[in-house]
N, CA, C and O atoms as a GROMACS GRO file, in nm:
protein
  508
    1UNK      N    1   1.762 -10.592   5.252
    1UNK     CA    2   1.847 -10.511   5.336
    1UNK      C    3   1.991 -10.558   5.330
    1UNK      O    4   2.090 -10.490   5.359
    2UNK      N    5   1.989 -10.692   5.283
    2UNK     CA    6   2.130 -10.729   5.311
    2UNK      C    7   2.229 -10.677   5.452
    2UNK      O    8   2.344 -10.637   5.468
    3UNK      N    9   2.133 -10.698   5.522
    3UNK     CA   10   2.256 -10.688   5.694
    3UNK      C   11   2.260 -10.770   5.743
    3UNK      O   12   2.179 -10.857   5.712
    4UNK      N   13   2.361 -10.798   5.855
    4UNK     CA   14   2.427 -10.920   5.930
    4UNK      C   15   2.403 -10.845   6.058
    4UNK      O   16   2.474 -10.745   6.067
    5UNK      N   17   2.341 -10.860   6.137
    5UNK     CA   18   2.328 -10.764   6.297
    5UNK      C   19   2.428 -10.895   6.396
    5UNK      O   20   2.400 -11.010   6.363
    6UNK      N   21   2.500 -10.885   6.469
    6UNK     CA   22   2.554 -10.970   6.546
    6UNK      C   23   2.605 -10.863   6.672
    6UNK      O   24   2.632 -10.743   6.685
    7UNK      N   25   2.598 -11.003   6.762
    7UNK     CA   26   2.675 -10.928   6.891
    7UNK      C   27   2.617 -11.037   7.028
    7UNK      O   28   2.548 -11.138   7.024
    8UNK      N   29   2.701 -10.942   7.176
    8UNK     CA   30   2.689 -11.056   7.227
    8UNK      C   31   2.565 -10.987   7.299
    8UNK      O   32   2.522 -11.075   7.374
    9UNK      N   33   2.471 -10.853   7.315
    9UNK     CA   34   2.424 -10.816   7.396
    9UNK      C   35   2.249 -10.845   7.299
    9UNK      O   36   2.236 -10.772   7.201
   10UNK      N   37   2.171 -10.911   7.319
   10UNK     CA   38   2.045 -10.932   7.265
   10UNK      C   39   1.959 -10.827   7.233
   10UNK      O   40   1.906 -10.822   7.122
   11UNK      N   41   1.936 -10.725   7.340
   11UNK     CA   42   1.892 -10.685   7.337
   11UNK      C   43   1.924 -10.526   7.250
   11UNK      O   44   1.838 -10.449   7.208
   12UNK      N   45   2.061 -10.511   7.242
   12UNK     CA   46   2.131 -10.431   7.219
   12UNK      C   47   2.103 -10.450   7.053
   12UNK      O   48   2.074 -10.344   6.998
   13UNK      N   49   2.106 -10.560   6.972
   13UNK     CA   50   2.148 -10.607   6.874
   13UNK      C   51   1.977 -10.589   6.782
   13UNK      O   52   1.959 -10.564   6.663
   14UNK      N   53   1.852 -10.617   6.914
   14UNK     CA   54   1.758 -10.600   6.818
   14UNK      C   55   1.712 -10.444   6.817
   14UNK      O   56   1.667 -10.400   6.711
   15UNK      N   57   1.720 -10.365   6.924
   15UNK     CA   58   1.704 -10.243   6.924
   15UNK      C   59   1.826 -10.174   6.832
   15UNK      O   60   1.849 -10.066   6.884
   16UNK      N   61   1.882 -10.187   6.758
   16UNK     CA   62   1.967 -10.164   6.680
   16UNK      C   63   1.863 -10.182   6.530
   16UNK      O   64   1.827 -10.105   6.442
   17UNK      N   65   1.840 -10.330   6.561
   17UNK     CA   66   1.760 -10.343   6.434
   17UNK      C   67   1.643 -10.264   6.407
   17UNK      O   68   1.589 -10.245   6.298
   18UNK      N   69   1.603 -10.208   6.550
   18UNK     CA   70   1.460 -10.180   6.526
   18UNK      C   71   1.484  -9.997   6.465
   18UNK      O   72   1.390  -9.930   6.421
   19UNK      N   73   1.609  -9.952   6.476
   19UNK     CA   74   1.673  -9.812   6.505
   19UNK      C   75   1.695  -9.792   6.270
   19UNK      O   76   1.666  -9.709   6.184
   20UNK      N   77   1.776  -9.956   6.278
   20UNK     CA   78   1.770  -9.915   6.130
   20UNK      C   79   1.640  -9.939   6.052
   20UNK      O   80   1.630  -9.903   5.934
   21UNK      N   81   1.528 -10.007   6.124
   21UNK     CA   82   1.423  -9.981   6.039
   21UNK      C   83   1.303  -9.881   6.105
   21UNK      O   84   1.182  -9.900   6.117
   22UNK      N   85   1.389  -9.767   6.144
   22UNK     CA   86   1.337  -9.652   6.179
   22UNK      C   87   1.191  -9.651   6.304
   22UNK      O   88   1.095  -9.574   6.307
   23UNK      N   89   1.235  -9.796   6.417
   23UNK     CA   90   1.119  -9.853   6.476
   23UNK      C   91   1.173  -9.816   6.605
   23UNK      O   92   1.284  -9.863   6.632
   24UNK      N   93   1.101  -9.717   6.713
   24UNK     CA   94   1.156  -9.648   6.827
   24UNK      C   95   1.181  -9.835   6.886
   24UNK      O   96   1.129  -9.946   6.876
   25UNK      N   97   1.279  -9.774   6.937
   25UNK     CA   98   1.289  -9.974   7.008
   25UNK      C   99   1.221  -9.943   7.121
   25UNK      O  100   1.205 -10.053   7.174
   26UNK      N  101   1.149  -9.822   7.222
   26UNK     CA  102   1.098  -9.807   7.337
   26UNK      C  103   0.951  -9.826   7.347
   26UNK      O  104   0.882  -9.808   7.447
   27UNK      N  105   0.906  -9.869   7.210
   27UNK     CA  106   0.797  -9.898   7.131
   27UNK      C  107   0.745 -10.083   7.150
   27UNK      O  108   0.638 -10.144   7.152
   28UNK      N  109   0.893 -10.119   7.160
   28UNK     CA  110   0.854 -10.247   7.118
   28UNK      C  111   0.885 -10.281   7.301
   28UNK      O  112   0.963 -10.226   7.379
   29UNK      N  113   0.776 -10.406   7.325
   29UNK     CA  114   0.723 -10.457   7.446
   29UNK      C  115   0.862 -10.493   7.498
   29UNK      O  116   0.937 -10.447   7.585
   30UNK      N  117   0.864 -10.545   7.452
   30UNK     CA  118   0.981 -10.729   7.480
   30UNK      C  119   1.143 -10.641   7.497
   30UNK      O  120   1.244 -10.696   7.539
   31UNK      N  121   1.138 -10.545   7.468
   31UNK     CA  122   1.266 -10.490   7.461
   31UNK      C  123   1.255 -10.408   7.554
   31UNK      O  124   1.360 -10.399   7.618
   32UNK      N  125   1.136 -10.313   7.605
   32UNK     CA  126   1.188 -10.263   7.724
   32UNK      C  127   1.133 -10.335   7.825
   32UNK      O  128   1.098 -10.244   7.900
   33UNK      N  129   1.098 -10.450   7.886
   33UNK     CA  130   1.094 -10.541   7.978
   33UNK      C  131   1.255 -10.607   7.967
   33UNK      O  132   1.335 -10.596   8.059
   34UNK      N  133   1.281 -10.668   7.854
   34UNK     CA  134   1.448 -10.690   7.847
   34UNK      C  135   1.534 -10.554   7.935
   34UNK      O  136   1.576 -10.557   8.051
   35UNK      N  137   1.539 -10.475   7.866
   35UNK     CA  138   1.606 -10.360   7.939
   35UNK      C  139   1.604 -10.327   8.101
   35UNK      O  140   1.704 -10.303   8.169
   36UNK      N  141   1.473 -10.332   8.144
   36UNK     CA  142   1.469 -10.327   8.278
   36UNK      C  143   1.470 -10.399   8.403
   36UNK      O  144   1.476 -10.369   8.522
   37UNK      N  145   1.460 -10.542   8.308
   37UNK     CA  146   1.458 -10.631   8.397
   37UNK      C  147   1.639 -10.671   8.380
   37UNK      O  148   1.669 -10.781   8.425
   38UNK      N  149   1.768 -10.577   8.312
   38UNK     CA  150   1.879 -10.607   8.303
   38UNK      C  151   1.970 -10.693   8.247
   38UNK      O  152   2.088 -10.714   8.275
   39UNK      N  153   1.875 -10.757   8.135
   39UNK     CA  154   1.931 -10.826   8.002
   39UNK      C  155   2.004 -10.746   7.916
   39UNK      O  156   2.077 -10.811   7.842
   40UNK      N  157   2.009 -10.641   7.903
   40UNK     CA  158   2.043 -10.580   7.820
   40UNK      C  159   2.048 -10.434   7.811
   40UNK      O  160   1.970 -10.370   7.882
   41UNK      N  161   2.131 -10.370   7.732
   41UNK     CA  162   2.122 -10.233   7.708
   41UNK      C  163   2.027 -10.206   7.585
   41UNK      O  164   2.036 -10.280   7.487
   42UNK      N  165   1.929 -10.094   7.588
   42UNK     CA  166   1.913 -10.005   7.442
   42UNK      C  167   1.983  -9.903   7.380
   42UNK      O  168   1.958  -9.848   7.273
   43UNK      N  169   2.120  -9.872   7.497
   43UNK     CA  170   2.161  -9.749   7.418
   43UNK      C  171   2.238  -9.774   7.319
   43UNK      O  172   2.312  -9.871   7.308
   44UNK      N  173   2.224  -9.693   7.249
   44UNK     CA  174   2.303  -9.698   7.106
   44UNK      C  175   2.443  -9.655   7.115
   44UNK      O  176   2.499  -9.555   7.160
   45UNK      N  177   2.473  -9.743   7.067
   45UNK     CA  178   2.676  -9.740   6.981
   45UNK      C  179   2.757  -9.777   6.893
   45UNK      O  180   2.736  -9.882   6.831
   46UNK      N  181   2.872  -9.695   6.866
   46UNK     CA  182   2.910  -9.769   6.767
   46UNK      C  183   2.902  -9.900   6.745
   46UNK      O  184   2.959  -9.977   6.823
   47UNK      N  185   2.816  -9.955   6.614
   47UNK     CA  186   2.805 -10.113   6.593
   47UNK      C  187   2.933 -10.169   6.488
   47UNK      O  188   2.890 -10.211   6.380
   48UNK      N  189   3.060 -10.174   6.504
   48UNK     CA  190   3.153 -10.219   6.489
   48UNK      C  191   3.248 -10.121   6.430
   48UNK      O  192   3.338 -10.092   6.508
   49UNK      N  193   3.253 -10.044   6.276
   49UNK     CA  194   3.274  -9.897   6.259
   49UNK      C  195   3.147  -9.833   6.167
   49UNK      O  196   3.166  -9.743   6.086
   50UNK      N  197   3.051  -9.878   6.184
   50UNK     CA  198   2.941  -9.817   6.110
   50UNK      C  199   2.832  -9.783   6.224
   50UNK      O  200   2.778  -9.855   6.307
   51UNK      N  201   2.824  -9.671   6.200
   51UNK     CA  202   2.708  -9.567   6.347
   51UNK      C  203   2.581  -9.631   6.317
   51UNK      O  204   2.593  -9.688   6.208
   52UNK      N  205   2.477  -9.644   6.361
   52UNK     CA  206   2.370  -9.686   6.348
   52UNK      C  207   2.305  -9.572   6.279
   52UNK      O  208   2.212  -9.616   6.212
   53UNK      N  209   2.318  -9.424   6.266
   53UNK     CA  210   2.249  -9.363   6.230
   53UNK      C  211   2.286  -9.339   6.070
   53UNK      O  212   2.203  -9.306   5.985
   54UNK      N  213   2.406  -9.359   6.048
   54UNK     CA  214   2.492  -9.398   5.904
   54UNK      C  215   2.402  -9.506   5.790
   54UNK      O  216   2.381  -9.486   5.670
   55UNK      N  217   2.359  -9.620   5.871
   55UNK     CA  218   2.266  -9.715   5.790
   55UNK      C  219   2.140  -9.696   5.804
   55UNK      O  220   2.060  -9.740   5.721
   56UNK      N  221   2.098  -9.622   5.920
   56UNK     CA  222   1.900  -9.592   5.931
   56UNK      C  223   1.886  -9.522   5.830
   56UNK      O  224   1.766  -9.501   5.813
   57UNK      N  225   1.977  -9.455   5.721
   57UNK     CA  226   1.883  -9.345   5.646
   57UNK      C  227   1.902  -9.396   5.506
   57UNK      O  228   1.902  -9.320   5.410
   58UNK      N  229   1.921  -9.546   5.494
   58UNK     CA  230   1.899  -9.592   5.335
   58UNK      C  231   1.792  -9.668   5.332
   58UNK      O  232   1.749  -9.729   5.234
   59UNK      N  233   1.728  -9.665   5.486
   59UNK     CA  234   1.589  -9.754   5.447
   59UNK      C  235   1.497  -9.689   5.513
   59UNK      O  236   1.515  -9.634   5.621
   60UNK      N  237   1.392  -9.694   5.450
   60UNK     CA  238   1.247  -9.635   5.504
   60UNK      C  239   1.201  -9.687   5.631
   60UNK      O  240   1.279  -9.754   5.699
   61UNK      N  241   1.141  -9.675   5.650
   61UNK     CA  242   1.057  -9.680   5.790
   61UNK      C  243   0.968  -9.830   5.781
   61UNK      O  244   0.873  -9.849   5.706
   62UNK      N  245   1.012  -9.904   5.852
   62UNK     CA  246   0.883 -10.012   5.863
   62UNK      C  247   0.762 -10.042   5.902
   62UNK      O  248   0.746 -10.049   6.024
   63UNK      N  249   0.690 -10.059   5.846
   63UNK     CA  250   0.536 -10.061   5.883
   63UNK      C  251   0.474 -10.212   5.981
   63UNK      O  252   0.380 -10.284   5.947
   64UNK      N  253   0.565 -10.225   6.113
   64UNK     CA  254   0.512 -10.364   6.168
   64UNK      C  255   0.364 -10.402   6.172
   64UNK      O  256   0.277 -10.323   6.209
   65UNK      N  257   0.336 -10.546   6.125
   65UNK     CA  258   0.216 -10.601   6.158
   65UNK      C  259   0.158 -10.532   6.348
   65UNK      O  260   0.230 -10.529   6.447
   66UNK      N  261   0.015 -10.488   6.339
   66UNK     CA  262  -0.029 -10.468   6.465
   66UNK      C  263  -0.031 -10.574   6.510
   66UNK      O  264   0.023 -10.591   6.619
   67UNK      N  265  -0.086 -10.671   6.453
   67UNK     CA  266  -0.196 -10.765   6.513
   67UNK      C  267  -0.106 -10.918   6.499
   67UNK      O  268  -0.078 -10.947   6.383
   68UNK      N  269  -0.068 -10.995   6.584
   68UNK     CA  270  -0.013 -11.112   6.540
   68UNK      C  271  -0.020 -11.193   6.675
   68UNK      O  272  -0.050 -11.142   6.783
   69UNK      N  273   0.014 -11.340   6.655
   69UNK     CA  274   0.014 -11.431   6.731
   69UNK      C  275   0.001 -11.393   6.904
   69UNK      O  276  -0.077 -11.422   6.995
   70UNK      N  277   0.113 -11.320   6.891
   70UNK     CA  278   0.130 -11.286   7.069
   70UNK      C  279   0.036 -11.231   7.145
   70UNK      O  280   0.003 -11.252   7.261
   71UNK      N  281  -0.016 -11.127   7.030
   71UNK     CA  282  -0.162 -11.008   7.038
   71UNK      C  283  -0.253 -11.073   7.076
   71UNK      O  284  -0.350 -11.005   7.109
   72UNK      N  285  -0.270 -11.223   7.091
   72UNK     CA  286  -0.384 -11.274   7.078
   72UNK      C  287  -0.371 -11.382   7.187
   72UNK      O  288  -0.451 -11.476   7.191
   73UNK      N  289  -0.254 -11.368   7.291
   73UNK     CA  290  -0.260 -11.438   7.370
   73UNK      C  291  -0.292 -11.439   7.507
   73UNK      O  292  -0.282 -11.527   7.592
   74UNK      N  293  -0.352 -11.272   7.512
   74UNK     CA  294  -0.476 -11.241   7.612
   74UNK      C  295  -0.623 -11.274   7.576
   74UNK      O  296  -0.710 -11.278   7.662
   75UNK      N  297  -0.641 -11.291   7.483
   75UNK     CA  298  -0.764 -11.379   7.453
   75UNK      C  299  -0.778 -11.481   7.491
   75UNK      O  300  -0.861 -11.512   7.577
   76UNK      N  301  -0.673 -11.581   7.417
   76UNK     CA  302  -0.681 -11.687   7.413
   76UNK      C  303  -0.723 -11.771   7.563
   76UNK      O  304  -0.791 -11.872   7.583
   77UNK      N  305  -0.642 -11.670   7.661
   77UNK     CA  306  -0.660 -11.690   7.827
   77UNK      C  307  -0.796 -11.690   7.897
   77UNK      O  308  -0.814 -11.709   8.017
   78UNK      N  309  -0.906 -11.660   7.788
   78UNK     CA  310  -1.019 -11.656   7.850
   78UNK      C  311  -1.100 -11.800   7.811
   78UNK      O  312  -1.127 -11.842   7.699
   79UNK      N  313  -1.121 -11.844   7.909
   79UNK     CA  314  -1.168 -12.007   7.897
   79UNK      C  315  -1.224 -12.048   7.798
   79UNK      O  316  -1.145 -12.128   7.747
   80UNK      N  317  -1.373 -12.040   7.698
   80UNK     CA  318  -1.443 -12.062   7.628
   80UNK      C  319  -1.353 -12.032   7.514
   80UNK      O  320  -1.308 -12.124   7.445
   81UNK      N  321  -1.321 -11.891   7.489
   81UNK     CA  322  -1.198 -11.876   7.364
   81UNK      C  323  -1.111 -11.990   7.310
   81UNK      O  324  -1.098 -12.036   7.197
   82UNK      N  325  -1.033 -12.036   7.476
   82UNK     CA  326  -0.964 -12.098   7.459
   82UNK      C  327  -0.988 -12.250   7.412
   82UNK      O  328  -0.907 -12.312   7.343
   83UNK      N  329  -1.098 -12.296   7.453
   83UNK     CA  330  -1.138 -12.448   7.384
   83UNK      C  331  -1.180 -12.436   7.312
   83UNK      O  332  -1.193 -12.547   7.259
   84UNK      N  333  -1.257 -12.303   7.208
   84UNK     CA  334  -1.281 -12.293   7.061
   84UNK      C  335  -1.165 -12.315   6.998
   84UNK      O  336  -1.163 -12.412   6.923
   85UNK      N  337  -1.060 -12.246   7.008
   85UNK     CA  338  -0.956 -12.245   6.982
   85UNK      C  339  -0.851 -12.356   6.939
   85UNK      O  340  -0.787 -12.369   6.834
   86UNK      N  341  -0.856 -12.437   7.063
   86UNK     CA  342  -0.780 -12.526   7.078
   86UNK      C  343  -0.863 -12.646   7.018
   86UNK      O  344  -0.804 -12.710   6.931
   87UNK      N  345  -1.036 -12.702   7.061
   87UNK     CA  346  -1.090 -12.787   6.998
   87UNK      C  347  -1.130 -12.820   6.856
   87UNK      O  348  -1.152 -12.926   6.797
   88UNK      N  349  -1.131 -12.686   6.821
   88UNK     CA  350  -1.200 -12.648   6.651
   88UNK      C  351  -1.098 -12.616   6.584
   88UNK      O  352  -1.115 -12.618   6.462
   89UNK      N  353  -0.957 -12.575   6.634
   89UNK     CA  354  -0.868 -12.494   6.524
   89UNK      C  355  -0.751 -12.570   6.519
   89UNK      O  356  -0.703 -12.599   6.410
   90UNK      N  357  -0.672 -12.627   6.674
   90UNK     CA  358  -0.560 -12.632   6.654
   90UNK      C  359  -0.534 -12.778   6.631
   90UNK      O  360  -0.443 -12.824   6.562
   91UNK      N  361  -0.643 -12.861   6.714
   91UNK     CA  362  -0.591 -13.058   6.685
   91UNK      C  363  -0.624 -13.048   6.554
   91UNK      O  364  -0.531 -13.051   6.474
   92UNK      N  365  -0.771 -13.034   6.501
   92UNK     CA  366  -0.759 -13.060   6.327
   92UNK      C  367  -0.663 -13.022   6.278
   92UNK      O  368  -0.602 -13.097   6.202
   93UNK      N  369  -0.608 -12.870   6.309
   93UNK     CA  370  -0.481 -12.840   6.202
   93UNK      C  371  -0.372 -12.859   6.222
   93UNK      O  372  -0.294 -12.792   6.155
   94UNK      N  373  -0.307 -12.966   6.330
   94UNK     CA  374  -0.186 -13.045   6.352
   94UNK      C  375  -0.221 -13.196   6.283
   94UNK      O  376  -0.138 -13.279   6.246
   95UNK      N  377  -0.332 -13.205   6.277
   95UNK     CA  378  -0.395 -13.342   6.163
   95UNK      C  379  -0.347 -13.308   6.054
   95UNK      O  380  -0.266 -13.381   5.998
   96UNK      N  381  -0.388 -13.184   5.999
   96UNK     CA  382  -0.352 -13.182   5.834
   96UNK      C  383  -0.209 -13.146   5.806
   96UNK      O  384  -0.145 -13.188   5.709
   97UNK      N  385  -0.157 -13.048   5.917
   97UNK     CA  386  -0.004 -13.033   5.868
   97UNK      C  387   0.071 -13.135   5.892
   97UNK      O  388   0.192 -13.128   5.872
   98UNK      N  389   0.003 -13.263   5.944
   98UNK     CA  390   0.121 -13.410   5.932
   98UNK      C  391   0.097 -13.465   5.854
   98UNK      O  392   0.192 -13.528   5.808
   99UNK      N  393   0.000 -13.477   5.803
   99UNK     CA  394  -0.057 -13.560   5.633
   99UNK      C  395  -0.018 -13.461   5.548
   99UNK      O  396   0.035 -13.495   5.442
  100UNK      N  397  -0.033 -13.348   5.573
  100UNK     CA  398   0.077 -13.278   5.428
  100UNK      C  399   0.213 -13.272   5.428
  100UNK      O  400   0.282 -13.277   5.326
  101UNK      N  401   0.272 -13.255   5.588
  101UNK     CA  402   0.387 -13.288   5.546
  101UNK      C  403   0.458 -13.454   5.533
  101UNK      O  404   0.570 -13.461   5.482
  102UNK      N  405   0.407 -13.549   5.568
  102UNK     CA  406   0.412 -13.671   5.569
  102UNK      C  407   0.409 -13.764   5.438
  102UNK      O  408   0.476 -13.863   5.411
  103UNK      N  409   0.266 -13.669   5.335
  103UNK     CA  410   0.324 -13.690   5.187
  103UNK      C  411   0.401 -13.633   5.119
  103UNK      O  412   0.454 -13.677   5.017
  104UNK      N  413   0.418 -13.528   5.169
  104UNK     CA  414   0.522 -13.458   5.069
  104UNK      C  415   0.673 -13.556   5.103
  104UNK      O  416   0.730 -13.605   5.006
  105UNK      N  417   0.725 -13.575   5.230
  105UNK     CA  418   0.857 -13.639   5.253
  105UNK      C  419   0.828 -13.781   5.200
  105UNK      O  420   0.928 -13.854   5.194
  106UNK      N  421   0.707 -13.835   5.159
  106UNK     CA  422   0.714 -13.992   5.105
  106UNK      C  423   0.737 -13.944   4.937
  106UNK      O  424   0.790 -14.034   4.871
  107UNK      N  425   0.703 -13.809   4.856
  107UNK     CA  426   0.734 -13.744   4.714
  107UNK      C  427   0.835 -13.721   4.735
  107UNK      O  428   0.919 -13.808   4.710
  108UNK      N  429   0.873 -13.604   4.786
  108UNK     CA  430   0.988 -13.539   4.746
  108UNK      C  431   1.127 -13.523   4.812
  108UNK      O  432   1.241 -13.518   4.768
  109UNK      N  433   1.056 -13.517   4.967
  109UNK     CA  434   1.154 -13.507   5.078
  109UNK      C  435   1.247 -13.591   5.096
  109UNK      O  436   1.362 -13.562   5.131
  110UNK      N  437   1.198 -13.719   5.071
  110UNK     CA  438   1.300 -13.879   5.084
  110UNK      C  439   1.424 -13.820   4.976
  110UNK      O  440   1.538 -13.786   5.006
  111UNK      N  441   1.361 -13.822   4.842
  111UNK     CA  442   1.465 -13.819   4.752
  111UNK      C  443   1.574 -13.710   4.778
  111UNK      O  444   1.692 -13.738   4.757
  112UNK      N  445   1.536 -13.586   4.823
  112UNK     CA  446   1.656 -13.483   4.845
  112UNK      C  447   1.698 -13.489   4.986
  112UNK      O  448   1.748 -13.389   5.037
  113UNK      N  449   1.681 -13.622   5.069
  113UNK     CA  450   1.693 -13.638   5.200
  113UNK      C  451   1.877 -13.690   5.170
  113UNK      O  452   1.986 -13.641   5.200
  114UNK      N  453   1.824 -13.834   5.086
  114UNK     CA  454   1.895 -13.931   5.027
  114UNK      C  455   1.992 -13.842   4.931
  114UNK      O  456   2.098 -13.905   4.925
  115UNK      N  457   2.000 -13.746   4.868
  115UNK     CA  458   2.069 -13.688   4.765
  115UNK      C  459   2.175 -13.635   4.877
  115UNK      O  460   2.288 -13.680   4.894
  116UNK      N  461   2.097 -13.500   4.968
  116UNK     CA  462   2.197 -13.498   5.055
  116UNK      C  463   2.282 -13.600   5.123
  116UNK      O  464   2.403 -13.583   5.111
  117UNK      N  465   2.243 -13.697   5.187
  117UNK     CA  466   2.314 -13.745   5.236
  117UNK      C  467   2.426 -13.825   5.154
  117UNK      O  468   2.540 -13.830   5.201
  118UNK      N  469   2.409 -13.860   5.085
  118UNK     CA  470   2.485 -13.890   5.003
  118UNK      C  471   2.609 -13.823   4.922
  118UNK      O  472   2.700 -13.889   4.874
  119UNK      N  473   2.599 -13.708   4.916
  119UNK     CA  474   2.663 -13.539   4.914
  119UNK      C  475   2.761 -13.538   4.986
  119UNK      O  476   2.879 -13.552   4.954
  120UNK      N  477   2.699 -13.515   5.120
  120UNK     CA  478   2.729 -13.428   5.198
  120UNK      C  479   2.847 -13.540   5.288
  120UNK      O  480   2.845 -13.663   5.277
  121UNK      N  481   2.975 -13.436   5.403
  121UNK     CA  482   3.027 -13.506   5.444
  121UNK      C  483   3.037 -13.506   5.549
  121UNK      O  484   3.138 -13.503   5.620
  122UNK      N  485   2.904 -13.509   5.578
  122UNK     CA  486   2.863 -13.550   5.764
  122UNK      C  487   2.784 -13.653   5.728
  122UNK      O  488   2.756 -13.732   5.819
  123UNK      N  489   2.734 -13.677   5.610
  123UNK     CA  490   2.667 -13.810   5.639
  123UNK      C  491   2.701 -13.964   5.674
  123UNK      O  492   2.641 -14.071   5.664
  124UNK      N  493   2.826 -13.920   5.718
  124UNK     CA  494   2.823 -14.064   5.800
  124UNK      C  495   2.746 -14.056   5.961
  124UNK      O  496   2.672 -14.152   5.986
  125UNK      N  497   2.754 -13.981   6.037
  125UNK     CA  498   2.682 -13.946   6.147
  125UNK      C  499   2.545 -14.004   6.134
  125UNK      O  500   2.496 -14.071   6.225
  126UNK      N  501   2.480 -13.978   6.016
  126UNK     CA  502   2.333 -13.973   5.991
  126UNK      C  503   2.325 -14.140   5.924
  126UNK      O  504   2.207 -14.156   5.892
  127UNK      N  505   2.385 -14.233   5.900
  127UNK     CA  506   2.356 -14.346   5.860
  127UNK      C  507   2.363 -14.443   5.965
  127UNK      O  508   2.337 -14.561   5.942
   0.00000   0.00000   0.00000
């Protein structure tokens, strides 16, 4: 897509986003709880001199994931779920993502840790 969305209103800025990828923003949860609870506006406006409806029509329509993390956090609220969950899924797999990432920074990570810093000219801060 190559876009830069900025601004100071949050809510304004993702319902914008959701407008150029042709996604009703009144659709999405989090944005009209933002809206009503007075974080923010959804109405649409000029976004700096380019209309929002000027850039919605060089991109197709997005097809959002249904199903993801958040979707699943009325489940998770039901007791038994939740210690399958948490006992069987999540300590083992904070085990393995520190031994994988733990060797990888003793391979690879050190060396381009050290390259940067060495580079770069904030690394005095970091020594």
């Amino acid at each position: 897509m190559d876009l830069i969305l900025a601004g100071s209103d949050l809510v304004s800025v993702d319902s914008t986003a959701c407008r150029i990828m042709k996604i009703d923003p009144n659709e999405v949860e989090y944005l009209r709880t933002a809206s009503k609870a007075g974080l923010g506006s959804m109405n649409p406006k000029v976004v700096g001199e380019v209309k929002v409806s000027d850039v919605a029509t060089e991109f197709a329509r997005a097809n959002p994931q249904r199903y993801y993390t958040m979707g699943m956090l009325p489940l998770l609220k039901r007791k038994h779920l939740k210690n399958i969950a948490y006992n069987y899924f999540w300590i083992p797999g904070r085990f393995v993502v520190k031994l994988i990432r733990n060797s990888w920074y003793a391979g690879e990570g050190k060396k381009n840790a050290m390259n940067v810093l060495g580079t770069s000219g904030y690394s005095e801060q970091w020594k």
